[in-house]
C-alpha positions, 0 to 999 in steps of 0.5 A: 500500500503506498503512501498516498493511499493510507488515510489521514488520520492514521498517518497523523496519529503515526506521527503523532507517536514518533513525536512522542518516541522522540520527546520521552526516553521510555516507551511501557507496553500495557495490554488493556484487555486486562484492565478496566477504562476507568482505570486506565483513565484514574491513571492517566490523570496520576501520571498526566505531569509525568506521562502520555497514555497512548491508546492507538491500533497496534498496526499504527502502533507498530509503524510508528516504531518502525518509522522511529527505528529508521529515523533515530537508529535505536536498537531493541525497536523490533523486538519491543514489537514483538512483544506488543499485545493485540490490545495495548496502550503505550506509556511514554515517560522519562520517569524511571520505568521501576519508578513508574511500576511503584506508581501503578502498584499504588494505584490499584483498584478492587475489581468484581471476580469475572466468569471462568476466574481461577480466584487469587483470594478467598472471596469473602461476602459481609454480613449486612444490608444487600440493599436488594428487594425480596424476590427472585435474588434471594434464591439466587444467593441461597442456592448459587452461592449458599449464603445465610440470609433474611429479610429485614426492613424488606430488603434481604441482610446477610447474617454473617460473613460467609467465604464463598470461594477459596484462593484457586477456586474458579468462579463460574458465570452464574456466581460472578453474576450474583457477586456482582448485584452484591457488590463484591470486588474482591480483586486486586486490579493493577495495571501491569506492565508487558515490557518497557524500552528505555532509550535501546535497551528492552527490560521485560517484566521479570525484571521490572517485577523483581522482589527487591526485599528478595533481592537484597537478601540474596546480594546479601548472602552471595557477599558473605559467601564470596567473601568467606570463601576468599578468607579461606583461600586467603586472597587480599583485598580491602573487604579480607584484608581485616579478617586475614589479619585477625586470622594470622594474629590467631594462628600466629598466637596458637604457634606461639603457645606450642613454644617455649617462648614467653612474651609479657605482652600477651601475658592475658593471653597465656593466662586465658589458655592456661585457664581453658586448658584446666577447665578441659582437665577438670571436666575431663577427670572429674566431669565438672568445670572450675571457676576461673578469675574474671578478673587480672588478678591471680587467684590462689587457691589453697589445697587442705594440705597446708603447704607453705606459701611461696613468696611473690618474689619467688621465681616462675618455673617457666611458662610451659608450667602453666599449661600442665 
């Protein structure tokens, strides 16, 4: 089909989505067969200083990018095609597009169940005033969906809340039908999005969606593995270097006791060895611990024996006396 013959209007709304191609970064892909008007109009007036929503043909739409692809040379055009749902409307927006998925989450709507719906909820009637006459109606709620009912003031009351359908129940037509006259909206209704193309680069929705909370925690635990693993194969960075040498102090200290080599400096350190060592010993040969000093001070004990006191200018017997 050449030029001449495509009407005018759609070649005016072609140009009119290049022009938006041109002037925003971000082009989001939402299929409107799965969302209400008033909802896509509730959102356009949230987003109306930060976005246009386009609603077009998706062969215009399509042209459009085509056109836009020749034009400005931007890569990942054919692809976003691809993903084009039949029905869809197009957000442009220099938002960032996960800014622009936490404004759609936080304007959902509660919507009634459709016909053949495997529900995502427990769908749940209240008790009260239906607002609606006595007459066929009641036998509908007695009989589709077995609520408990009764007439008061000439209008038929539910008498308490009642579950009329579990989270992977289907909801047939008859039941979304009553639930209706009811005014139940049970469902959550958010717009989402199919995917989005910010300035060459496609983001499909398993990124745009990901948990961050999940996220984090899995960054999280991948660095503190990662980095026991270098700990471990001791390689050197500023994120080891501490631990590496808290475990050279450590080890450094362990071959120092294996010696007989005394060092006043870390005399707490040798008198904290002697003391596990004994608590070892005793709970090894009389099956209970001792109570060791908290404190610097040495603490004496006296045997039942009476022994002489030793002066305290008296001369250590070498500090492999205190590991036994």
């Amino acid at each position: 089909m050449s030029k001449k013959m495509v009407p005018q209007w759609k070649q005016k709304e072609v140009d009119y989505l290049v022009d938006l191609m041109e002037k925003y970064e971000s082009i989001a892909v939402i299929n409107v067969a799965k969302t209400i008007d008033r909802q896509v109009q509730e959102i356009r007036k949230v987003l109306r200083k930060d976005a246009v929503i386009r609603m077009s043909k998706k062969s215009l739409q399509e042209r459009a990018l085509d056109k836009f692809e020749k034009k400005t040379g931007k890569t990942h055009i054919k692809e976003l095609k691809e993903r084009i749902p039949g029905q869809s409307a197009l957000i442009f927006t220099n938002l960032d597009t996960f800014k622009l998925v936490r404004v759609l989450k936080e304007n959902k709507w509660m919507v009634p169940a459709k016909p053949g719906q495997v529900t995502p909820v427990d769908i749940i009637v209240p008790a009260g005033d239906t607002g609606l006459p006595t007459g066929q109606v009641i036998s509908e709620l007695n009989m589709t969906l077995r609520l408990p009912t009764m007439i008061s003031n000439d209008t038929i009351h539910i008498r308490e809340d009642t579950i009329t359908h579990h989270v992977g129940d289907i909801v047939s037509t008859k039941e979304a039908s009553v639930l209706k006259k009811l005014g139940v909206q049970p469902i959550e209704s958010i717009i989402k999005i199919d995917v989005a193309w910010t300035d060459g680069e496609l983001v499909p929705p398993e990124v745009l969606y990901l948990d961050i909370d999940e996220l984090r925690e899995d960054i999280a635990l991948s660095y503190i593995k990662a980095k026991t693993l270098a700990i471990k194969f001791e390689i050197l960075d500023k994120e080891t270097v501490s631990p590496l040498i808290q475990k050279a102090h450590r080890e450094a200290l362990a071959l120092l006791f294996e010696m007989p080599i005394f060092d006043e400096k870390i005399l707490g350190e040798y008198i904290q060895r002697a003391e596990i060592n004994a608590n070892l010993i005793n709970a090894m040969i009389l099956g209970e611990g001792i109570v060791v000093s908290t404190s610097n001070e040495k603490e004496v004990i006296k045997e039942d024996s009476k022994e002489p006191e030793k002066d305290d200018d008296e001369e250590p017997q070498g500090i492999g006396g205190l590991f036994g």
